[in-house]
N, C-alpha and C positions, 0 to 999 in steps of 0.2 A: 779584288772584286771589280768587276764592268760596271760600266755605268748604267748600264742595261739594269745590274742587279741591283746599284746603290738607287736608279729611281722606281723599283718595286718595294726597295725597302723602307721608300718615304713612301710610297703613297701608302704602305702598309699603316701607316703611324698616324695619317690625315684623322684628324678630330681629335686626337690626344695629347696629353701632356708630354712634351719634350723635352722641358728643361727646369731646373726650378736652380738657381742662384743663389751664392752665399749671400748674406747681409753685407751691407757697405751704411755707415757713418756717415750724414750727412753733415759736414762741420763749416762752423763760420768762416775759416780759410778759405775753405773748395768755395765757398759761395762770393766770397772777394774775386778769390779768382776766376769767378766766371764772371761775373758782375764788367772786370776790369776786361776780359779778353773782347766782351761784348759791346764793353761801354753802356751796358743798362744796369746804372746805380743807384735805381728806386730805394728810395730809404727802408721800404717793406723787405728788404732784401739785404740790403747793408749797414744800415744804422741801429745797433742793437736797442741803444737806451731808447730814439725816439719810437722804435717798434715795440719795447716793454709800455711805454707810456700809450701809445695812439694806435696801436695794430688790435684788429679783433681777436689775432691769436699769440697774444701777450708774449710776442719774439719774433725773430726777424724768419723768414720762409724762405727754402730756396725758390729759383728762377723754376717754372714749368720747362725751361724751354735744358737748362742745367739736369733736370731728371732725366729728360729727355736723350741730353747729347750722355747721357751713361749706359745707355743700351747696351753699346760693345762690351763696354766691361761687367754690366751686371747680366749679361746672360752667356752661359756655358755651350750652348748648342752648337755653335759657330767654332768655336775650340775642340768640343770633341768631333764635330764630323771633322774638322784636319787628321785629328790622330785616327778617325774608323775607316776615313777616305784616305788614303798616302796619295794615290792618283791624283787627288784634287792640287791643280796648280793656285787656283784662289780664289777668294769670294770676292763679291762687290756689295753692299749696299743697292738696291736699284730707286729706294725709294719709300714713301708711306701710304696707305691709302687713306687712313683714318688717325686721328689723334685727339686724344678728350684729357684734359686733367680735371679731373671730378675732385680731386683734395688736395690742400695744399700739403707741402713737406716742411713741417718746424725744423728748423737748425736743432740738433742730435741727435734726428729721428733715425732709424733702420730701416734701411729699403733692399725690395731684393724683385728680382724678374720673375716669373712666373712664364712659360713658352708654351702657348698651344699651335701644332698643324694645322693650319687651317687648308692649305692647297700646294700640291706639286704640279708642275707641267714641266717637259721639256723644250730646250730652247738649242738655238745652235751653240755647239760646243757645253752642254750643261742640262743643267736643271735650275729652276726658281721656283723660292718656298716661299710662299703666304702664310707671315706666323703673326697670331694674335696674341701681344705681348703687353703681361698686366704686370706694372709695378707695383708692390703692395708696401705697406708702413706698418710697420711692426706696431701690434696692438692696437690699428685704425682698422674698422672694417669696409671705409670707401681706398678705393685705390690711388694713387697721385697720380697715376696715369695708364691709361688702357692706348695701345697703340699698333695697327695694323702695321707691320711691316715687309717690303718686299727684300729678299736677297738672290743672288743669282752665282751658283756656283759652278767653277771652271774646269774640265777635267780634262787630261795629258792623251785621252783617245785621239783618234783623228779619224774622223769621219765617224761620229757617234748615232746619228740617228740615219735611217731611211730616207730616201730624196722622194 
């Protein structure tokens, strides 16, 4: 498939659901280990007992910022356009435009990504997709995170667009 074809076939998809993610475990390990890679060891975050005693939500939360860096792995879109794109040499992150944690995530909650289109345009050598990306928590109906995100995908054409 050209590229030509793969960006008629995002823009076909702009406003809809793209990708929905398995659940992933949010456990008190993975939150030490962010905690430590970041060096932000708020007790709300690390300290079980003083969080069962003095936290409003009777346990320690992860990091907003830990949901966040899980994107890659909790959303599938990015993995299957590899395998629907063989063409594509590779994706980048380009960035965010918006980011809200409206809920906290309790250590053993279940979270999983939720992917809407929100915008394709073409760029040199590619395409970038504006997807609005909502983490949900199983059995919470506010989300831990809603987040605009940008990616910019690379393909093995040469000379892909019109000068």
């Amino acid at each position: 498939m050209g590229t030509l074809e793969i960006l008629r076939e995002f823009n076909s998809k702009v406003g809809q659901e793209i990708s929905v993610g398995p659940w992933f475990v949010i456990t008190q390990e993975r939150i030490h280990q962010f905690a430590e890679a970041t060096l932000d060891r708020q007790w709300l975050h690390t300290d079980p007992d003083r969080a069962r005693r003095e936290s409003p939500y009777g346990t320690t939360v992860a990091h907003g910022y830990l949901t966040l860096s899980l994107l890659p792995h909790l959303m599938e879109s990015l993995a299957s356009s590899q395998k629907d794109f063989p063409d594509m040499k590779f994706a980048v992150n380009y960035g965010l435009n918006k980011v809200r944690f409206p809920h906290p995530v309790k250590v053993g909650s279940k979270i999983r990504a939720r992917t809407f289109l929100q915008g394709v345009e073409a760029i040199d050598g590619g395409i970038q997709l504006v997807r609005k990306v909502t983490i949900e928590i199983e059995d919470v109906a506010k989300p831990a995170c809603v987040a605009e995100t940008v990616v910019r995908l690379y393909f093995r054409e040469e000379n892909l667009w019109p000068r």
